[in-house]
C-alpha positions, 0 to 999 in steps of 0.5 A: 401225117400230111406235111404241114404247108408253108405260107409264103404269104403276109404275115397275118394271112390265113393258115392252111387247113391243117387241124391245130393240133396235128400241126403242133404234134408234127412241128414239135416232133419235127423240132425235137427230133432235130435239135436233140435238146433237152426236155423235147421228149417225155423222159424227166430232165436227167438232172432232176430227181425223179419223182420231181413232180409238178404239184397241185393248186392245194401245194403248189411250194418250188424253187426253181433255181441255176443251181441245185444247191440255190435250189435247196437252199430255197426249198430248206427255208420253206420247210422251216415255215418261211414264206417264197421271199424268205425263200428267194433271200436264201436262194440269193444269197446261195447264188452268190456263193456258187454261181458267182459269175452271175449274181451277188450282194455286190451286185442288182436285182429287180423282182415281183412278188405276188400275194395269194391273200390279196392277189397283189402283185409289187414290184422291187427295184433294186438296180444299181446306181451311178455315184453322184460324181458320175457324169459325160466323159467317165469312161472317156481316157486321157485324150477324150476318148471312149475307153475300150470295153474291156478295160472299162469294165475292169475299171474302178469306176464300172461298179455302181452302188449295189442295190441287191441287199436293200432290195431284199431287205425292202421286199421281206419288211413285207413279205417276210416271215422269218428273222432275217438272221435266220436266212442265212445260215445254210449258205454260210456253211456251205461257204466254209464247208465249199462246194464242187465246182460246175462244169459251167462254172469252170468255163468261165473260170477258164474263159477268154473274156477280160474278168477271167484274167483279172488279178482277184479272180485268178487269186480267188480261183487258185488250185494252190499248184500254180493253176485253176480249179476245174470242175469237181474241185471243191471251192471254199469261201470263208470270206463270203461266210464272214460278210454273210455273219456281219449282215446276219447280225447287223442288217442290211445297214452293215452293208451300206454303212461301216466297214464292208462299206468302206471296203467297197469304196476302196477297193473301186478307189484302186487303179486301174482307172480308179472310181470315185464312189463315196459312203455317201453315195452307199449309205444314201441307196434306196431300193424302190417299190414300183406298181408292176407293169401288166397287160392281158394276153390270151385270157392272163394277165402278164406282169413285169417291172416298169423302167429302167427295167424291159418289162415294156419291151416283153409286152410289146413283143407279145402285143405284136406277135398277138395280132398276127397268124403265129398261134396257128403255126408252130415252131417248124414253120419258118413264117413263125420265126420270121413273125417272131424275128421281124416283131423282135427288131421292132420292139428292140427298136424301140426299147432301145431308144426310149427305155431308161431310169424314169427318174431322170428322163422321160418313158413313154410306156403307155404309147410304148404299149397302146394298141393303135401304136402297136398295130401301127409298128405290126403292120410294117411286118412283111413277107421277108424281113427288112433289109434294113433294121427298123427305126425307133417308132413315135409313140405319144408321149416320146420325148426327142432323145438321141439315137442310142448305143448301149452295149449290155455284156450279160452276167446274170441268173434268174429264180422263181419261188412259189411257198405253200401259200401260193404266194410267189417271187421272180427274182432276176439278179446281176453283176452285169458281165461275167464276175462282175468288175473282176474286183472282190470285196469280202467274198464276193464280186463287185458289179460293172454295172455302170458299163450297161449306160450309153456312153454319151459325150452329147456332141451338142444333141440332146441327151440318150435315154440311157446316158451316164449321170450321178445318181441315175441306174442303168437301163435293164434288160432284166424283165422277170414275169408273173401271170395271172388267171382270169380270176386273177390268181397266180398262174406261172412265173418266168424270167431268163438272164442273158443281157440284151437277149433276155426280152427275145428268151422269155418272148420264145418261150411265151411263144411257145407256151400261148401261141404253140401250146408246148409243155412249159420245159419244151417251150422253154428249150425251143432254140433261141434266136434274137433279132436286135436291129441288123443281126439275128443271133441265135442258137443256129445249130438247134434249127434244122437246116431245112429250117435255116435254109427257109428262114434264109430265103425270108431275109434271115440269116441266123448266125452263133450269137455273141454274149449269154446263153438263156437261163429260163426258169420258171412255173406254169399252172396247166389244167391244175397241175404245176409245170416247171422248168430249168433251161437245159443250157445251164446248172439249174433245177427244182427243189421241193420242201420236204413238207410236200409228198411229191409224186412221179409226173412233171 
């Protein structure tokens, strides 16, 4: 097959004269052939059951989740007749219990439900929320000082009012089917029978960063012999059960009211750098429905969650990448990484400066968005990148705000649900860095979510976007995604944790499935690379060294990324047939409801 030629030209020049699909054959084989990564070949994922199968329009029920008993947990609500937020209930609460340095009630989530008899989309925010004693200075030390990241994230005052209970109990008043004391039950005996622990989970058990060594997660991860548990170990949880049986039985009122309340509060009371979160602050929580965020893309539909969510920032991102060349590359071209690294800076750029909790400054989404404003941005694209990062764009309605300097650790796990119906839930959920706070309440880990503001002390300028103050929720690089058809009908779901990088993962992987036209499993294990002002982190290994070598030569040098790796999971409709996929990089997989006779594809 001829080699596919190089351009070293614009990025919106014209693309050799290489018939599209031997282009896209070679450049995959190519990729898959170099990084080894799982899913680049046509073998089922190993980690999931051979006959997973990619069901119909007619049956289109699956649960896509970071761990195979999350997973379950989701497929044995539909099976009971439970609708995909009844399912998406159970799969959190599961998450929770096995995965629970990602994700829990102690922490956030946001989500979009999608309604197969209406074609409507909502959208829930259930981010965290600073107390109403938060202000300027709250995590400066005795002198003044900006505290160091690792010790305040360990600090009474990083846990913000958790907003993953209310959130669920809003979107199920709507979407729900069955009593919510039944969504409970396959986690709570799981929590006193226990589980084995991960390979995954024993990493973090082990791991280097500050939560690994807090008191309640050396307590909570105790052998009984002086040491750890280790992968295999079987971990039990009958607190957790226990929380779980109080809100089974008392709503999520139990939550915010009453003695899990008061435990909350008091446990953020406690030193080190105690907090100052009230009853008032928890009973008084809401959790938010929001009209989505959505803009065409390639004959679909694209939704997300507006701010303080990212949303806008993946739209952008594809927005950009839409008016250049990159649908008649492929992923062995290094052009195409360059296109993607250069719109990545931009759009980050951006975000970065403008995006934060509309309740309390002002987003300019709709200038964020407009097409002359992004074809502005687009056009400062060039043959080689930057050499200085970008600076934040003026799109209309920009308010003058700060430069920012947000930090955002990644602690977060993402799940899609589709039921029978075809009604559909993506679902990304955090405690913000790995367990959280490393403080535990009743079984499960309380957020550090405050630590995702800008530390602001203002200086006489104005304000950031995302500066601390009571009341206000954190910016969120959270952006969980559906797509629609042109009829408007579900066509995928898609979402990734990750901190900072979530946009860049799910703007790979979007990528990969319009513009390269992969199988959603191998868009999904492409190779990861975030470009945020002057970095470009990534998975440098998974990119051949020919490739690396080209990249370096545009101005790219990728390095080993700090922070999360992907967890992308998700569902695509292609030719009538389902597609899903669990990111090889963690535990994940799908589950089925039995009610389903699946066959031998994927």
């Amino acid at each position: 097959m001829q080699k596919p030629a190089r351009s070293t030209s614009s990025p919106t020049a014209s693309a050799p004269a290489v018939p599209a699909r031997w282009r896209r054959a070679a450049g995959t084989l190519l990729l898959c052939l170099s990084l080894a990564v799982a899913g680049c070949g046509t073998a089922p994922d190993a980690r999931a059951p051979a006959t997973a199968a990619a069901p119909t329009r007619s049956s289109p029920a699956i649960v896509v989740a970071a761990h195979p008993l999350a997973a379950r947990a989701g497929a044995e609500v539909l099976e009971r007749g439970g609708s995909a937020m009844d399912a998406a209930m159970a799969v959190q609460l599961m998450l929770g219990l096995v995965e629970p340095q990602s994700s829990g009630i102690g922490g956030g989530t946001v989500l979009l439900a999608y309604d197969a008899r209406s074609g409507e989309v909502s959208g829930y925010i259930g981010r965290e929320q600073a107390p109403a004693s938060a202000g300027p200075g709250w995590f400066d030390d005795a002198d003044g000082q900006p505290l160091p990241r690792a010790e305040a994230m360990l600090s009474g005052r990083a846990t913000g009012v958790p907003g993953t209970v209310a959130t669920f109990a809003l979107a199920l008043r709507e979407h729900g089917r069955l009593p919510w004391a039944q969504l409970f039950d396959g986690t709570i005996a799981t929590a006193e029978r226990g589980f084995a622990i991960t390979p995954r989970l024993e990493r973090h058990i082990h791991g280097q960063f500050p939560q690994a060594a807090a008191a309640d997660v050396r307590r909570f991860f105790d052998d009984g012999h002086g040491g750890l548990l280790h992968a295999g170990d079987t971990l039990r949880n009958p607190a957790y059960a226990a929380t779980l049986r109080t809100l089974a039985a008392g709503g999520a009122e139990a939550f915010y009211r009453g003695a899990l309340a008061r435990a909350i509060v008091a446990r953020t009371a406690e030193a080190p750098r105690p907090g100052t979160m009230t009853l008032d602050d928890l009973a008084g929580y809401r959790a938010e429905k929001v009209a989505p965020l959505c803009r065409p893309l390639r004959g679909y539909r694209l939704c997300s969650l507006p701010p303080p969510a990212s949303g806008v920032g993946v739209l952008q991102l594809m927005a950009l990448l839409d008016g250049t060349d990159i649908d008649r590359r492929d992923a062995a071209d290094p052009q195409a990484w360059l296109l993607f690294a250069e719109a990545s800076r931009l759009m980050y750029a951006d975000r970065d400066h403008y995006v934060g909790d509309p309740r309390f400054v002002d987003v300019p989404v709709d200038g964020l968005l407009a097409p002359a404003y992004v074809d502005a941005r687009r056009a400062l694209i060039g043959a080689r990148a930057a050499a200085r990062p970008p600076r934040p764009g003026v799109p209309a309605g920009a308010p003058a705000i700060a430069a920012d300097a947000t930090d955002e650790p990644g602690g977060t796990s993402h799940f899609v649900v589709v039921d029978n119906d075809g009604n559909a839930v993506s679902v990304t959920t955090t405690v913000e860095s790995f367990f959280g706070s490393g403080r535990m309440v009743g079984g499960f880990f309380l957020n550090n979510q405050l630590t995702d503001f800008a530390w602001d002390r203002k200086d006489g300028r104005p304000g950031m976007a995302n500066a601390i103050a009571g009341g206000k929720r954190p910016r969120s690089s959270m952006s969980p995604l559906l797509m629609l058809d042109g009829d408007g009908r579900l066509a995928g779901a898609l979402g990734s944790p990750g901190g900072s990088a979530i946009p860049a993962y799910i703007g790979k992987t979007l990528t990969g499935l319009f513009y390269w036209h992969l199988p959603l499993e191998q868009a999904v294990a492409l190779p990861n690379l975030v470009a945020r002002g002057s970095r470009f982190d990534g998975e440098a290994e998974r990119f051949p060294a020919p490739l690396r070598a080209a990249l370096h030569e545009r101005g790219v040098d990728i390095r080993a990324g700090a922070g999360e790796d992907s967890g992308l999971h998700g569902v695509f409709l292609r030719d009538g047939r389902w597609e899903w996929a669990a990111d090889p990089r963690r535990d994940g997989t799908a589950a089925f409801p039995a009610y389903r006779t699946p066959d031998a594809s994927r």
